[in-house]
C-alpha positions in Angstrom: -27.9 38.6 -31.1 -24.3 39.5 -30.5 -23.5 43.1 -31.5 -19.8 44.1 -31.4 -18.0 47.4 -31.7 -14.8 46.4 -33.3 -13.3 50.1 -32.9 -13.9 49.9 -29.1 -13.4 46.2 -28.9 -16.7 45.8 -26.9 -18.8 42.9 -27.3 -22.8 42.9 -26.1 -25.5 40.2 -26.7 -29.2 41.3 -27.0 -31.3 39.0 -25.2 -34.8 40.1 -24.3 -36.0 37.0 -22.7 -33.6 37.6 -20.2 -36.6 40.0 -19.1 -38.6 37.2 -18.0 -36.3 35.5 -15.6 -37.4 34.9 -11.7 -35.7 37.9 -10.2 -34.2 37.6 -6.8 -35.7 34.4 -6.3 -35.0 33.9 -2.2 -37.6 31.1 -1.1 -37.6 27.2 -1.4 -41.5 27.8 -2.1 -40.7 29.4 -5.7 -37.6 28.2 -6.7 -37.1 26.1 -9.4 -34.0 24.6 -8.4 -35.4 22.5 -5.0 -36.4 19.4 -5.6 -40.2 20.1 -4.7 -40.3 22.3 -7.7 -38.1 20.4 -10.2 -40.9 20.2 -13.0 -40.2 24.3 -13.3 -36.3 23.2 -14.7 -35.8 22.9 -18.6 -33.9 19.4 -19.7 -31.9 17.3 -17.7 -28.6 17.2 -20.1 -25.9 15.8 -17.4 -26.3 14.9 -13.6 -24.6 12.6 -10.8 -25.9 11.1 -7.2 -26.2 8.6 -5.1 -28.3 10.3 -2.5 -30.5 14.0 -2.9 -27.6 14.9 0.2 -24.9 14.7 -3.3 -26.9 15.3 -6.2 -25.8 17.4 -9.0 -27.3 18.2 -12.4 -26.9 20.1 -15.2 -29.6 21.5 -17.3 -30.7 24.1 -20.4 -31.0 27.4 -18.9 -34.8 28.3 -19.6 -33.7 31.9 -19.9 -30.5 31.7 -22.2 -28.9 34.4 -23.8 -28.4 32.0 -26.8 -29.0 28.8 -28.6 -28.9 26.7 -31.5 -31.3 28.1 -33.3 -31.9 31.8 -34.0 -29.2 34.7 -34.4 -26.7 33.7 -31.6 -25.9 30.0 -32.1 -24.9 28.6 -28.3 -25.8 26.5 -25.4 -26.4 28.1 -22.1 -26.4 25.4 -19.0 -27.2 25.8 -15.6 -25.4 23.6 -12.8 -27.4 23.0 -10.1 -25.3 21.9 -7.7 -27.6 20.9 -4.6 -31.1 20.1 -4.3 -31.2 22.3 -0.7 -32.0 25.7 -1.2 -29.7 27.2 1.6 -26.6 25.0 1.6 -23.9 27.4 0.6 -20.6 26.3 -1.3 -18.8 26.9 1.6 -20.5 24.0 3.8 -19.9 21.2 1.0 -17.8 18.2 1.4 -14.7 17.7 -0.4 -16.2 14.5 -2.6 -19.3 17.2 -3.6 -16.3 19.5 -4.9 -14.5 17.1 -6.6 -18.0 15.6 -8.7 -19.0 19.0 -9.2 -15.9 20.0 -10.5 -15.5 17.0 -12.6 -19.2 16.8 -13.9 -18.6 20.1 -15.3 -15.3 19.3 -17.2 -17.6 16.3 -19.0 -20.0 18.7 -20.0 -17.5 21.2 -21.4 -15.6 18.4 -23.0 -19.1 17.3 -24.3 -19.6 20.7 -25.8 -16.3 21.3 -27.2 -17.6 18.8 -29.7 -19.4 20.7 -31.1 -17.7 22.1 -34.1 -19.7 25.2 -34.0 -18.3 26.5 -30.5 -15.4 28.8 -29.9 -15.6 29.9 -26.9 -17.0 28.2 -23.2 -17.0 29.9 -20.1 -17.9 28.6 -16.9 -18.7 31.1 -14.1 -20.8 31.4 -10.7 -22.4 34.0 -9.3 -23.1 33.7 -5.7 -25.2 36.2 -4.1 -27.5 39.5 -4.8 -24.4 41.6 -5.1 -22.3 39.0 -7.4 -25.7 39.2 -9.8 -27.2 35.9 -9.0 -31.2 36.4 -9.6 -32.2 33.2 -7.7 -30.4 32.7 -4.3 -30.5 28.8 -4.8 -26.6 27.9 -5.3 -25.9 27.1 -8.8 -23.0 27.8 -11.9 -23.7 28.8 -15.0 -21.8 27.3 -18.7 -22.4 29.5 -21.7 -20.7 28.7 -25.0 -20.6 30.5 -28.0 -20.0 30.2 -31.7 -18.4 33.7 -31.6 -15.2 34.8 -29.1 -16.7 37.7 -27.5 -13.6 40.8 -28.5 -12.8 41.2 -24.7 -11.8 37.4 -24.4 -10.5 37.7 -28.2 -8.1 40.3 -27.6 -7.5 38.5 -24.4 -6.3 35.4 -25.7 -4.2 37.6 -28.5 -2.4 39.4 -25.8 -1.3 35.7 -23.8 -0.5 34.3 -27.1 1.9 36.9 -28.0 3.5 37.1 -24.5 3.7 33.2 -24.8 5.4 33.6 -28.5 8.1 36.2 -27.2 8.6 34.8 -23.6 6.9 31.6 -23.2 3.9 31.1 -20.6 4.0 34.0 -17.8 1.9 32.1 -15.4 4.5 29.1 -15.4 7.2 31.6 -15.0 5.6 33.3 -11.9 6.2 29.8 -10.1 8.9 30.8 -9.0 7.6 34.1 -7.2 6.1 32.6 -4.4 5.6 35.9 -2.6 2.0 36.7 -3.4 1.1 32.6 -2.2 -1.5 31.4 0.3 -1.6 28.1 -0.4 0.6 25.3 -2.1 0.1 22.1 -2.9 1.8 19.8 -5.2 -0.5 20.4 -8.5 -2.1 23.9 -7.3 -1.5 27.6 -5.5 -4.3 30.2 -4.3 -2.1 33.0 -4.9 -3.0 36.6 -5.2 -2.4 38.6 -8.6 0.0 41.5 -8.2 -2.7 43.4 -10.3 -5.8 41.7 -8.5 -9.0 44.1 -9.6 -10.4 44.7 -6.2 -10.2 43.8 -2.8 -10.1 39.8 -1.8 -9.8 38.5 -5.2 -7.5 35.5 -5.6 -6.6 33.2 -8.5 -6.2 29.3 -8.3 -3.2 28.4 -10.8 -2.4 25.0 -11.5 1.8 24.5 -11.4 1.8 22.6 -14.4 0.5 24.4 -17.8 -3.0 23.2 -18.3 -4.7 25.2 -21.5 -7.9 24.2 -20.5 -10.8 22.8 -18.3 -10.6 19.6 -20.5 -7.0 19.2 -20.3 -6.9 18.8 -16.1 -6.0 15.2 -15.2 -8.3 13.8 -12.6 -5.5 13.6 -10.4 -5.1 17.4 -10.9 -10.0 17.7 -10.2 -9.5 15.7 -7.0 -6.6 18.4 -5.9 -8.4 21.1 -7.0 -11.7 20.5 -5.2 -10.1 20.2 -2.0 -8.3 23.7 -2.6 -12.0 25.0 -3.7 -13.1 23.7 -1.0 -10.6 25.5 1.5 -10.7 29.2 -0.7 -14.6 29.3 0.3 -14.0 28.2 3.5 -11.0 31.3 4.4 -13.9 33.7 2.4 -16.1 32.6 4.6 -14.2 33.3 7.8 -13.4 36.5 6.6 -15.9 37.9 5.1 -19.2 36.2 6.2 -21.8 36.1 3.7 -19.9 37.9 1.1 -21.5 38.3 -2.4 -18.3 36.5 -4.7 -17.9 35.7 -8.7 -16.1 32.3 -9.7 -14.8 32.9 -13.4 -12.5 29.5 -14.5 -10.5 31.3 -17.0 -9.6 28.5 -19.8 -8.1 28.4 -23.3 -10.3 27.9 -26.1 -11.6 24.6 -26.6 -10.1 23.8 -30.1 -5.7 24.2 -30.6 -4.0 26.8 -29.2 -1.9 25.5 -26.2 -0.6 29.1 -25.1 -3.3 30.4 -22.8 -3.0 28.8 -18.8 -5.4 28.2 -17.0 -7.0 29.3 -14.1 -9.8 30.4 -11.4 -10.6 33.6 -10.8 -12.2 34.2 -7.4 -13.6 37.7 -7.0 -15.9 38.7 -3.3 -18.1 41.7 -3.9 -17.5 43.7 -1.3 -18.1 47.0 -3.4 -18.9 48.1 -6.8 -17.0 48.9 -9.6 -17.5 52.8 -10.3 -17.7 55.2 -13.3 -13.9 55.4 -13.1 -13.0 51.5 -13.7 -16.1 51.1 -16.4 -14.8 54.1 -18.6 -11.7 53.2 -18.6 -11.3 49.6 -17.8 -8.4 50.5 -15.0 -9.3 49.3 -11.2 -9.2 51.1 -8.1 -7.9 48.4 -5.6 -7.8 49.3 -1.8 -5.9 46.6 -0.2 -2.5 45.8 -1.3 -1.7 42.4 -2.4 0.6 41.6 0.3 -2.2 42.7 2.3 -4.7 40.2 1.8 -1.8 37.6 1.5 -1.6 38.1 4.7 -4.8 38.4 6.2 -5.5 35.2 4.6 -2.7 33.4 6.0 -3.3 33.9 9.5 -7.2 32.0 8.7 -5.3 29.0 7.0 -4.9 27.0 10.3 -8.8 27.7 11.1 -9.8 25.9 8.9 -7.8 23.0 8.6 
């Protein structure tokens, strides 16, 4: 169930099957994501391959924290996104990017039809740190008949900036000050108010609302910028725990929210300070990481 404090605009769902979830899961011999052991994985709803070196499905999460029947109407998906237990997202190939990323824009576009849904996100969690409770590389897609009030207020706050001012995340185009990367339909760029140390945000240059919107001109661009964000992490911070949020408009009319990827390494923990008040702590400047990761760009090209 999803219980909500409107006076604090706090959101939290209830879902005590969590409890019974593998937990740290670190082995091929146990996991239910390696091919050996793919009875242990719930419904195949989506996948893509030619060969197990590129194969990629999506399936019901047997542990969801919603579904379509019971209190909290939803779908929660897992993507499995490789059938080897220890190849990390870093060491993929540009063509596995780009049919990940595009298998999971059909399956939220496949979603989105239901007229039930609200609100989708999309979001990884790579790494004990990051919260991940099986080691295995994989996404997670959970949609939701009700906005959560963090997102709600969210998408208030950038429509009413959009209303008085237009879109703020086309206008920062111009500011390329805070930019790593550039190419012709996408910047990693660092936000001046990034949350923590190392996180970065992928922005397309044109005003996409939504995952479902992106051309497949834009996926095939985007994978190979995914693909070279992981590989600068990598370099310089080896092993790092990270979160991957895709930050998209709702999946039904309003054009006013822009897209974007939210990239966050987990380097440290967020203390009583940031979760009382909701205001960060960051460390390194900006300009600072801008920086740092600018001198790793020609490593890995």
């Amino acid at each position: 169930m999803l219980y909500e404090n409107e006076a604090l605009g706090i959101s939290t769902i209830i879902a005590e099957n969590r409890q019974k979830r593998p937990n740290k899961v670190k082995g091929e011999s146990m996991c239910p994501f390696c091919k050996q052991n793919e009875s242990a994985i719930e419904q195949v709803v989506m996948e893509t391959f030619t060969s197990d070196e590129d194969h990629i499905r999506i399936v019901n999460n047997k542990y969801p924290v919603c579904h379509k029947r019971g209190d909290l109407y939803g779908i929660h998906d897992v993507v499995i996104e490789t059938l080897y237990h220890d190849k990390k997202p870093h060491s993929f190939s540009k063509s596995h990017w780009y049919d990940l990323i595009k298998l999971i824009q059909l399956r939220w576009l496949e979603i989105s039809q239901d007229e039930r849904i609200q609100f989708i996100q999309v979001f990884k969690n790579e790494g004990e740190k990051a919260g991940a409770s099986i080691m295995h590389s994989h996404w997670q897609i959970i949609a939701l008949e009700e906005t959560p009030l963090t997102m709600k207020r969210h998408y208030e706050s950038v429509g009413e900036q959009y209303e008085k001012e237009g879109c703020w995340l086309c206008k920062q185009q111009d500011s390329s000050w805070l930019d790593i990367i550039k190419t012709s339909k996408w910047r990693l760029t660092v936000p001046e108010g990034a949350r923590a140390p190392y996180e970065s945000w992928i922005v397309p240059n044109i005003h996409f609302a939504n995952l479902g919107q992106i051309t497949d001109d834009a996926l095939k661009e985007l994978a190979l910028l995914l693909s070279d964000t992981l590989k600068l992490y990598e370099r310089m911070l080896p092993e790092v725990s990270y979160n991957i949020c895709v930050m998209s408009g709702k999946p039904k009319g309003d054009q006013s929210y822009h897209f974007y990827i939210s990239l966050l390494p987990r380097t440290g923990n967020f203390a009583g300070f940031e979760l009382a008040t909701g205001c960060y702590i960051n460390i390194l400047s900006p300009k600072g990481l801008v920086d740092k990761m600018k001198e790793l760009v020609e490593e890995i090209k």
